[in-house]
C-alpha positions in Angstrom: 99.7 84.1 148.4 102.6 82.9 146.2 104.6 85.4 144.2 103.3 83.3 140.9 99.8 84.4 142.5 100.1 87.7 143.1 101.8 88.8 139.7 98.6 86.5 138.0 96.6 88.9 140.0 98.3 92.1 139.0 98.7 90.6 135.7 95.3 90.6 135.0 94.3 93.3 136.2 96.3 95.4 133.9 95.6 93.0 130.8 91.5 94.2 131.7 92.9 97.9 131.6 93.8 97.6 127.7 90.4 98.1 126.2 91.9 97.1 122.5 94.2 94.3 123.6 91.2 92.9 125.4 88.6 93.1 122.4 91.2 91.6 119.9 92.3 88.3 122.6 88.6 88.1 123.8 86.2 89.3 121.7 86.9 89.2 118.4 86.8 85.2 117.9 83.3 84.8 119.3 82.0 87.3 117.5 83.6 86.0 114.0 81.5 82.9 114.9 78.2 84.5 115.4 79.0 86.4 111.6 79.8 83.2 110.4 76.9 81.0 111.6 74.6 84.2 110.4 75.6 83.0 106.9 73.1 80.4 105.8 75.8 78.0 103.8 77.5 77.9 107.0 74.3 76.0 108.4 73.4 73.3 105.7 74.8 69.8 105.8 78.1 69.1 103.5 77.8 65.8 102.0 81.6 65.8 101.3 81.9 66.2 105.4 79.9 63.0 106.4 76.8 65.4 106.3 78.3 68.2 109.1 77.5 71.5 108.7 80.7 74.3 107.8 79.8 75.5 110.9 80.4 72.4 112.6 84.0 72.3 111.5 84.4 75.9 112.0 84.0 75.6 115.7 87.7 74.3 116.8 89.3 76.9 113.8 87.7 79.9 115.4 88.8 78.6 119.2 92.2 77.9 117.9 92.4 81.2 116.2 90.9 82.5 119.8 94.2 81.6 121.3 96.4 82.9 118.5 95.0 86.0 118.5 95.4 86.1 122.7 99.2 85.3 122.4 100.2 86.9 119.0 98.0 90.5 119.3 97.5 90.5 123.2 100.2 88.7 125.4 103.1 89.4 123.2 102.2 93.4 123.2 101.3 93.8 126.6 104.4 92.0 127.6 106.9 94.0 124.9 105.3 97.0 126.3 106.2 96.4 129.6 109.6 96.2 128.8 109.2 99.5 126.2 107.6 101.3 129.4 110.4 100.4 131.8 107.9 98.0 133.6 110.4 94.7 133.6 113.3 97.5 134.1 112.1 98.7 137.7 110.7 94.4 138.1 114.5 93.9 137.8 114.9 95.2 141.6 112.7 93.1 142.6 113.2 89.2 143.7 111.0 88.1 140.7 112.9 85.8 138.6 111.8 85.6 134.5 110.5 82.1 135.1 108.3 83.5 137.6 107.1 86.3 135.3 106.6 84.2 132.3 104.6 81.8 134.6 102.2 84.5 135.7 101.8 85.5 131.8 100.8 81.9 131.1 98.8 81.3 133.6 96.6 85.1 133.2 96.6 84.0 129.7 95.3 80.5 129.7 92.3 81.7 132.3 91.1 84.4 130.0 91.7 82.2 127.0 89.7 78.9 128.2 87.1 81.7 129.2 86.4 82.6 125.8 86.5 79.2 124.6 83.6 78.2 127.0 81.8 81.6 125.6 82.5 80.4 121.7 81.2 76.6 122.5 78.0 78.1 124.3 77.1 80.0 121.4 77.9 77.6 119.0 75.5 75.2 121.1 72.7 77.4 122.1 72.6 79.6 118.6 73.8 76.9 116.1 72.8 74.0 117.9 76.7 72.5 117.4 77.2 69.3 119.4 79.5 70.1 122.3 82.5 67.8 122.3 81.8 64.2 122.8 85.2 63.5 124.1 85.6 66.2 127.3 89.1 65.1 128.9 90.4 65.1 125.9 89.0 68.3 124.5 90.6 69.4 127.2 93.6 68.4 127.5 94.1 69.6 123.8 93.1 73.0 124.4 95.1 73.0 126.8 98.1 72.1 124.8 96.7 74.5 122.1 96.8 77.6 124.8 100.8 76.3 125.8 102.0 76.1 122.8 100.6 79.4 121.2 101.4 81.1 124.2 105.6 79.8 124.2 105.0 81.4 120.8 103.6 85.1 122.0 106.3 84.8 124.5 109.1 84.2 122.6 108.0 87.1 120.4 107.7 89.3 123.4 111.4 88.0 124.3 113.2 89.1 121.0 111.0 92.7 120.1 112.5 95.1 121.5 109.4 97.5 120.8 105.3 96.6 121.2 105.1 98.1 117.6 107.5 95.3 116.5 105.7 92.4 118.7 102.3 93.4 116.9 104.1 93.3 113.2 106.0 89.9 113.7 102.8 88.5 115.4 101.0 89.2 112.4 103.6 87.9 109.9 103.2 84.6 113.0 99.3 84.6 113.4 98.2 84.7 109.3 100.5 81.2 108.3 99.3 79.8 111.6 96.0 80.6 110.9 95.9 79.5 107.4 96.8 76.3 108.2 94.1 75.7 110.9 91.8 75.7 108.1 90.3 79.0 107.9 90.6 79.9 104.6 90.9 76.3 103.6 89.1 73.9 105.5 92.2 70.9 106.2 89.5 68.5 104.9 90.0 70.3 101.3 93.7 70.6 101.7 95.9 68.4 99.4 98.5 65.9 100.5 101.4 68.6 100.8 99.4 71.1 102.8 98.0 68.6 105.1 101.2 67.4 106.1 102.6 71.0 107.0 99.3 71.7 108.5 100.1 68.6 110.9 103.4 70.0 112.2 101.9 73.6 113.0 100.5 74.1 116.4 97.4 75.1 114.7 97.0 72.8 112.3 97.4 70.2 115.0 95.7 71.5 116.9 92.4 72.4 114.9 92.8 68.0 114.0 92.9 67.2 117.6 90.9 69.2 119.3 87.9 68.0 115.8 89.0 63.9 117.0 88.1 65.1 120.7 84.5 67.0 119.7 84.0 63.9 117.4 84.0 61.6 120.3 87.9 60.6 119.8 91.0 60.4 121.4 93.3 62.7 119.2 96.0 61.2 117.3 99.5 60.9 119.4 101.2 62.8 116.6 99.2 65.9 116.9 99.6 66.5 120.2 103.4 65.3 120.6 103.5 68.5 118.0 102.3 70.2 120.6 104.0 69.6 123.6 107.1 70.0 121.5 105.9 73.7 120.3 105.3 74.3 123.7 108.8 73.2 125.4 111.1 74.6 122.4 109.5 78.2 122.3 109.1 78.4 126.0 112.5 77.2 126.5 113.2 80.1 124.0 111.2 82.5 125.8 113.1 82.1 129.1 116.2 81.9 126.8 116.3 85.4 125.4 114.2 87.2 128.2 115.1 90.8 128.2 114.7 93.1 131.5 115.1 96.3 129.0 
């Protein structure tokens, strides 16, 4: 196997060995859906939404937030500790390069990550009887984009904490913006002009539009995922930037 490979392996193994870490990146978002589909306004038919059910819409926001919550509360603290525990230290002795170690991070991560995401759209489907995407190349190829860019993002706060205390406050202070403008709290169809706009040019926000376009039967809209490949390129770019052995 390839060095990429093997630290993917190991990778995950020791991801699966953080019992909190896992819940929070895995867990939590499917089981936010099944408390919000439980809710019986969640299930009736919004005439202001072309007659879709909240639920409907709430589908892409809780995978997005799926991914956030993986690279703000699980990748960035698993990968701060490492560096906290002496981990990356002893790693330094070793012919892995930071590219190679940031690939294996990515790579762990967006396997779990679309994992969930096929767990959130089965429940959605087979407890809520939401349509699964009608567009699946391009569903995909969005999430895809979703994971990359949110995952630059957990990396690049792994990069510059120098504790896993400090990764878990600054991805907080990251996630809640991020997350506010994917439409949890506010659905982007009842956002105003201004908040719309600035939803647009977050990962999220983008995100949450294209990855709606691609379950509505759509191609997503060039601009939202050009915002995404450059989230992806400028934080991972960062990342690799300002990676710290100790």
């Amino acid at each position: 196997m390839s060095a990429l490979t093997k630290l993917t392996v190991t990778e995950t193994k020791l991801f699966l060995r953080e019992p909190i870490v896992v819940f929070f990146a895995v867990a939590f978002a499917p089981i936010l859906l099944v408390i919000l589909g439980l809710i019986p306004s969640m299930r009736e038919p919004v005439p202001e939404l072309g007659g879709l059910r909240m639920i409907d819409v709430y589908i892409p926001i809780v995978v997005s937030m799926g991914i956030a919550l993986f690279a703000l509360s699980g990748l960035s603290q698993l990968f701060a500790s490492y560096r906290e525990k002496g981990i990356l230290r002893r790693l330094r002795t070793t012919p892995v390069k930071p590219a190679v170690m940031i690939g294996a991070q990515l790579l762990m991560a967006t396997i779990m990550s679309v994992i969930t995401m096929l767990v959130i759209l089965t429940i959605g489907k087979l407890a809520f009887d939401v349509d699964l995407p009608g567009q699946i190349p391009a569903y995909l190829i969005t999430y895809l984009l979703v994971a990359l860019a949110m995952f630059a993002i957990g990396l690049l706060v792994a990069a510059l904490a120098p504790s896993s205390k400090s990764a878990s406050a600054v991805g907080s202070l990251v996630f809640f913006p991020l997350i506010f403008f994917a439409g949890l709290w506010l659905p982007r169809e009842n956002m105003n002009d201004t908040l719309r706009t600035i939803s647009d040019l977050t990962p999220l926000g983008a995100g949450v539009q294209a990855l709606q376009d691609a379950t509505a039967g759509s191609w997503p809209s060039l601009l939202h995922l050009a915002v995404l490949a450059g989230w992806t390129v400028v934080s991972g770019a960062l990342a690799a930037r300002y990676f710290r052995w100790s």
